[in-house]
N, C-alpha and C positions, 0 to 999 in steps of 0.2 A: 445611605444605601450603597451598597457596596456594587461595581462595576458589572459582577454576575446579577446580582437584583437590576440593574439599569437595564443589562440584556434581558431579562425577562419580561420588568415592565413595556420594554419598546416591542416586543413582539409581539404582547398580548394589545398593542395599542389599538392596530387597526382593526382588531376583532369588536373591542368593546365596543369603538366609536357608534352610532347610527344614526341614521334622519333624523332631522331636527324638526320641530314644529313646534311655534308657540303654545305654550300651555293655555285652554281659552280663547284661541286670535280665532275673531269675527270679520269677515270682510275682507276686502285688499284694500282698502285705503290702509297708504304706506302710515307708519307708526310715528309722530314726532319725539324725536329721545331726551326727557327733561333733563335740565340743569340739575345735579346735585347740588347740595350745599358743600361747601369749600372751609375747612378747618383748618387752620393753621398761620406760620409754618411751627412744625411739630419739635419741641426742643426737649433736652432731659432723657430721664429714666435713668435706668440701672447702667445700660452701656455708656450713655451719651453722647449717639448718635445712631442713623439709620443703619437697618441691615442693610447687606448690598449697598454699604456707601459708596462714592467711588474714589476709586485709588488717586492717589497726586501720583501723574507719571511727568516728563518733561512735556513741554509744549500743552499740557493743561492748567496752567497758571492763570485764565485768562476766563475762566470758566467756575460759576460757583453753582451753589445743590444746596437743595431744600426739600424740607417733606413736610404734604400735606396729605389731610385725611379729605375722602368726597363719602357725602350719608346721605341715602337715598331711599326709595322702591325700588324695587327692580324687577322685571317681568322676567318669569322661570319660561325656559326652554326643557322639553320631552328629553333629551338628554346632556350628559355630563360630558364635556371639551374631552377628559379627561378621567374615566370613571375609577381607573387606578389610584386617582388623587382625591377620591371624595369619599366620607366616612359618612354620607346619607345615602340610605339603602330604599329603594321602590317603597309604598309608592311614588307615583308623581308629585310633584310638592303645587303648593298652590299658585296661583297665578303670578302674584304678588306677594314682594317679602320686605322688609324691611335689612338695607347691609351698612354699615362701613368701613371701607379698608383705607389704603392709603395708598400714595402715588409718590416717586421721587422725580425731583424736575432738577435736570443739569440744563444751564443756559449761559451763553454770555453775558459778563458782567457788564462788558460795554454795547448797549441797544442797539450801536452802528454797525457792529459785527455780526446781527442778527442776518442771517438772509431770508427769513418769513417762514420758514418750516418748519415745525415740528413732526420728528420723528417719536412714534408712541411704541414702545412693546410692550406685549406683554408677555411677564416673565416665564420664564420656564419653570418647572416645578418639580422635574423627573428626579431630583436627588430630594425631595420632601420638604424642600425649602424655597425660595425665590432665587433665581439665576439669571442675571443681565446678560445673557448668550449675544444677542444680538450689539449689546453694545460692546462688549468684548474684541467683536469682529470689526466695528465698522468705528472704533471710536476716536482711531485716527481723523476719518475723513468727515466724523461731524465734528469733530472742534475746526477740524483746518476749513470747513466747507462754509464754518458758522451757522450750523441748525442747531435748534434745541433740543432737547431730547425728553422724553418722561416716561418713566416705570410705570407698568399698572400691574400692583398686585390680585391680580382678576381669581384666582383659584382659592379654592376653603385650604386647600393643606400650607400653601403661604401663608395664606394669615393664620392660621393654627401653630404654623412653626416660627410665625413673628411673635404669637404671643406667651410662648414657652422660651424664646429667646431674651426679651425682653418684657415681663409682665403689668411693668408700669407704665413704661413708655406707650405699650402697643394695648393694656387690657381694654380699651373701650372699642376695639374693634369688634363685628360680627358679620359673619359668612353665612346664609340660609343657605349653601351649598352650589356646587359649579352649575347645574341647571339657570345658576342665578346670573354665571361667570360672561355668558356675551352682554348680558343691559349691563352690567358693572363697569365691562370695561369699556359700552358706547358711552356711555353716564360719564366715564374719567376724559373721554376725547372732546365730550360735550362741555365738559367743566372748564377743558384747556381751549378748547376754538371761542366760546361765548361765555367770558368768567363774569360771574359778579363781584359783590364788593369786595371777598378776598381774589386777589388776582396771582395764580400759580406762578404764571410767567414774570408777573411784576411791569413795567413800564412794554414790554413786546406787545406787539400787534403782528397777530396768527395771519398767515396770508392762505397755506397749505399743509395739509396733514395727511402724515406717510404710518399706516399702519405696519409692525413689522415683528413677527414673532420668531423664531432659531427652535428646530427641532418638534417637539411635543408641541409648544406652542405656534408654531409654526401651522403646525395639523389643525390648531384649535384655531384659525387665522383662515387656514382651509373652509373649514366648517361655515365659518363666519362669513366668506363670500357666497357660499350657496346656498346657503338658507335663512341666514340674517338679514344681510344686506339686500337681498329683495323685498323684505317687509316693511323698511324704516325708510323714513327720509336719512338720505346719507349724512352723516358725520364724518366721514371719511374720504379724503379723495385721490388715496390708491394705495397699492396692498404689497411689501414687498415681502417675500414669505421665502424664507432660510431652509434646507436641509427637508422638504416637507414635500410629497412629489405629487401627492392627491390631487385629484384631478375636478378642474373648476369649471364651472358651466354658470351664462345666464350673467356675466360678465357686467354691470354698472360703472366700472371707475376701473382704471388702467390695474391691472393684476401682474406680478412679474414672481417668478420663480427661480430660488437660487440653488441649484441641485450640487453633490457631488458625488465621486464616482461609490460611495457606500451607498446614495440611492438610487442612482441609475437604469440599474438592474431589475427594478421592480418598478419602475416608474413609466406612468402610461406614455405611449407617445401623442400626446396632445399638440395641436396643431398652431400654430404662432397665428393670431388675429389682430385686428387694429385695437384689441384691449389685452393682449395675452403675452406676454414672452417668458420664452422658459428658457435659461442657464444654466450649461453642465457643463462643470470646472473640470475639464482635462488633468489628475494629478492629485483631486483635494480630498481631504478627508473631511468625515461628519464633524469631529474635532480635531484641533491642530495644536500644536506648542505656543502661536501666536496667541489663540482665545485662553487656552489655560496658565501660559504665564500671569495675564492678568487677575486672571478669576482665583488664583494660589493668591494672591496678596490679598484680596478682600475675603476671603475667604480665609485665610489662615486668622487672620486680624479677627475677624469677627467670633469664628471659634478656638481664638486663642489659642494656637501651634504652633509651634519652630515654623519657623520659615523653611525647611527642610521636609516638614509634611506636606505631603502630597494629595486633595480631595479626589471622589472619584469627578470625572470629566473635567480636572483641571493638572493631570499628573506631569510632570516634568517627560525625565524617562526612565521606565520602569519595568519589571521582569516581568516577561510574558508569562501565561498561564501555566506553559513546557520549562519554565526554566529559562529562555531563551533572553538576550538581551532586544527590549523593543525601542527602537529610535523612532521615537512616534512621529507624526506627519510634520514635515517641514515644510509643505508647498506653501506658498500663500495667497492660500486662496481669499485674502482679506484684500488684495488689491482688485481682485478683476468683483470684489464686492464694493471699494469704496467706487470703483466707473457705475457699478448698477445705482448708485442711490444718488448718484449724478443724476444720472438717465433717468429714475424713476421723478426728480427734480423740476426736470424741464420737461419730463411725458405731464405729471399734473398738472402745469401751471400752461397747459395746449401745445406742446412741441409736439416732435412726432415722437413716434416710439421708439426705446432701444435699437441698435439694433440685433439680427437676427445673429444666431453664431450654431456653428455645428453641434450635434448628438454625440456624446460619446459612442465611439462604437462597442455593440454589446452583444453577444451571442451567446445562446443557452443558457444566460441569466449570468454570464459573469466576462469583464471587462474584456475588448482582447485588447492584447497588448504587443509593442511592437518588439523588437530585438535588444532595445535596454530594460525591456520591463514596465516601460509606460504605454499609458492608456494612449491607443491610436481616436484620431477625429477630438471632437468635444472645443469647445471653447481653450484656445491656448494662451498660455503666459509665456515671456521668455524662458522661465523655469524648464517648461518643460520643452522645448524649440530647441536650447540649447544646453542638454542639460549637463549636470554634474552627478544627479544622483537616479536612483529609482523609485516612483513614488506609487505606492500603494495605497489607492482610499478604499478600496473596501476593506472585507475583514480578511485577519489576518491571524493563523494561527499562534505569531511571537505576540499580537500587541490584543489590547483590549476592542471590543468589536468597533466603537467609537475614533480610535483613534489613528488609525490607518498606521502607515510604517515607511519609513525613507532609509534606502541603502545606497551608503554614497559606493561612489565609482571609487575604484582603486587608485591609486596613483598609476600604476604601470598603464591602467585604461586613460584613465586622463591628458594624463600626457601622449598617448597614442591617436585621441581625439583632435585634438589641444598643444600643438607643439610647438606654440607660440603664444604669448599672453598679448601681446597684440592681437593678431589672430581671433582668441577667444574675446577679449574685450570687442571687437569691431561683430563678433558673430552677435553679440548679448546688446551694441547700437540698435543691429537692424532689426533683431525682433521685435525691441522695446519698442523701437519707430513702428514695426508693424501691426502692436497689438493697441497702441495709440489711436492708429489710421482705423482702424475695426472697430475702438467704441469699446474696448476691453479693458483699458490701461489708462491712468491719467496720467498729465505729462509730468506732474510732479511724482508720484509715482518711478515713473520709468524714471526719473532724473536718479532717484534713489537708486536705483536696480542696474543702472550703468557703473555707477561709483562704488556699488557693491564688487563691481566684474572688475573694475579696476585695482580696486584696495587687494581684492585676491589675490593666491599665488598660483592660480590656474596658468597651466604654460609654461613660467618660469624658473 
């Protein structure tokens, strides 16, 4: 799908979306979510290995991945996560269907480096295929943090597009369609908190499970807290939801929101409760160079490209739509994400919650900004406290709507700011220090983000 198709899908999203309601649901007694059956781990095929593997970067040496398939029932929902992504057309389908898709589990090799959490997404699908977005963002801070991680291929067009990618490997999969997609992917969180004889995680013992989906899925994560998760007994014991700003009500398990300033603008002002908190990254875009460097490796690898191709939502930097050069988003908004799945860490297992952090400020529906070009208020990093450049997360007429835009400072401004690298090193301490003390930044983190201000030639 080409970048103009992702802008149309995403805007037609919130119109399809609608109330959910079990197809058939009698009663309020909440719904037990069975165990699927557990296949695997899944080896072979044409490729030989999963879509969406994950890449060997450094510091994931320590960490291995498997794929299995969950075959179940699954009870159909009134509508589609996703109706852009489903090729079954009204009517309503029947209560119960028969599905199987597959799940990938990245975990520590060594059990003692487990910290008892699984983190579950499920995948994105807005490019027609399955997209690890969330792990993309945050895949730092789950190897260093030691959770586990697992894919749920929840949507028909993923598994449609796994079984044209691979038709050996993947053909005995079946999707009765996204109606089907929330019991699929409670059925895949159920498979991993309470396994049978096949065990996804292997010798782990699940303590706490973080649902957590990036963009489209994200919304489909939305859905799932207001209308799902009041039905069921939970499998879930809280919700970190990426890029997705819909507004959640009726609250059962801690719910946390990771916004940036591409959706700020439209996103409701919903109120911080003892189950709620909403995050708006000062600076970040929907996507950045950090999620797409990764997502270009597995992605090129997979559909076999030069390492020089560029997929849409993982492009390097690339010409805007005018011809223009676009320096797409360099904030990193991936740190003040790895402090959220901290926070969302110790909110499930009874700490208290996040804490609170400013609104971007936003007027007549678009960001205002201060005298460098950055978003004033909003949750801050050093980046943006002491900056070096300009960062634009919404859209942007040089870049694509997703990828926001960074214009660094001149030299002559720089060093007008900055006229000392001392100076600037000691400006980029005490932010870090201060975005630490706030529950924004972890300290490994900031230790990076100092040595970065050092290494520079800011000042000098």
């Amino acid at each position: 799908m080409s970048i103009r198709g992702v802008l149309a899908a995403v805007a037609l999203l919130g119109g399809l979306l609608s109330p959910l309601a079990p197809v058939g649901a009698a009663g309020p007694a909440p719904r037990t979510i069975p165990r699927p059956a557990v296949i695997g781990p899944i080896k072979g095929g044409v490729q030989g290995h999963p879509f969406a593997g994950m890449a060997r970067e450094p510091g994931m040496g320590g960490y291995v991945e498997s794929e299995y398939f969950t075959k179940g029932n699954a009870v159909a929902y009134d509508a589609s996560p996703d109706d852009l992504a489903s090729t079954h057309p009204a009517p309503p389908p029947p209560g119960q269907a028969p599905y199987e898709t597959r799940i990938l589990v990245r975990r520590p090799a060594d059990p003692a480096r487990f910290n008892g959490t699984v983190i579950v997404e499920w995948l994105n699908v807005t490019s027609g295929y399955d997209v690890d977005a969330a792990w993309a963002d945050m895949r730092a801070e789950i190897v260093r943090g030691g959770f586990a991680y697992v894919a749920v291929s929840a949507q028909l067009v993923g598994v449609d597009a796994l079984k044209a990618w691979d038709p050996t490997r993947y053909d005995r999969l079946v999707h009765p369609g996204d109606p089907y997609s929330y019991d699929i992917y409670s059925q895949a969180v159920q498979a991993v908190r309470h396994p049978g004889t096949v065990r996804p995680l292997g010798p782990l013992r699940v303590h706490h499970v973080i649902a957590t989906g990036d963009s489209q899925s994200g919304t489909a994560l939305n859905h799932y807290v207001n209308n799902v998760q009041p039905r069921i007994r939970s499998v879930v014991d809280g919700f970190l939801v990426i890029t997705s700003a819909d507004v959640v009500h009726g609250q059962r398990v801690p719910v946390m929101q990771i916004l940036t300033e591409e959706e700020v603008d439209r996103a409701a002002r919903q109120k911080n409760t003892p189950l709620f908190r909403q995050w708006q990254i000062a600076g970040a875009s929907h996507s950045d160079k950090n999620q797409g460097d990764y997502l270009r490796q597995t992605q090129n690898r997979d559909f076999d490209m030069p390492r020089t191709v560029n997929w849409p939502l993982t492009p390097a930097d690339v010409p805007g739509p005018n011809g223009d050069d676009c320096l797409m988003g360099r904030f990193p908004k991936s740190l003040a994400e790895h402090a959220a799945l901290e926070e969302m860490n110790r909110w499930v297992a009874g700490g208290p919650p996040p804490p609170k952090a400013p609104r971007v400020k936003v007027r007549n529906g678009a960001v205002v900004r201060d005298h460098n070009g950055n978003a004033k208020k909003g949750l801050r990093l050093p980046d943006l406290d002491v900056p070096t450049a300009a960062y634009y997360g919404e859209a942007t007429k040089e870049c694509a709507f997703t990828l926001g835009k960074t214009v660094p400072f001149s030299l002559r401004k720089l060093y007008r700011i900055y006229p000392s690298h001392t100076g600037y090193v000691h400006l980029v301490q005490q932010a870090a220090a201060a975005s630490v003390r706030a529950g924004y930044l972890l300290p490994d983190d900031a230790h990076d983000v100092v040595v970065a201000a050092q290494d520079s030639f800011i000042g000098e």
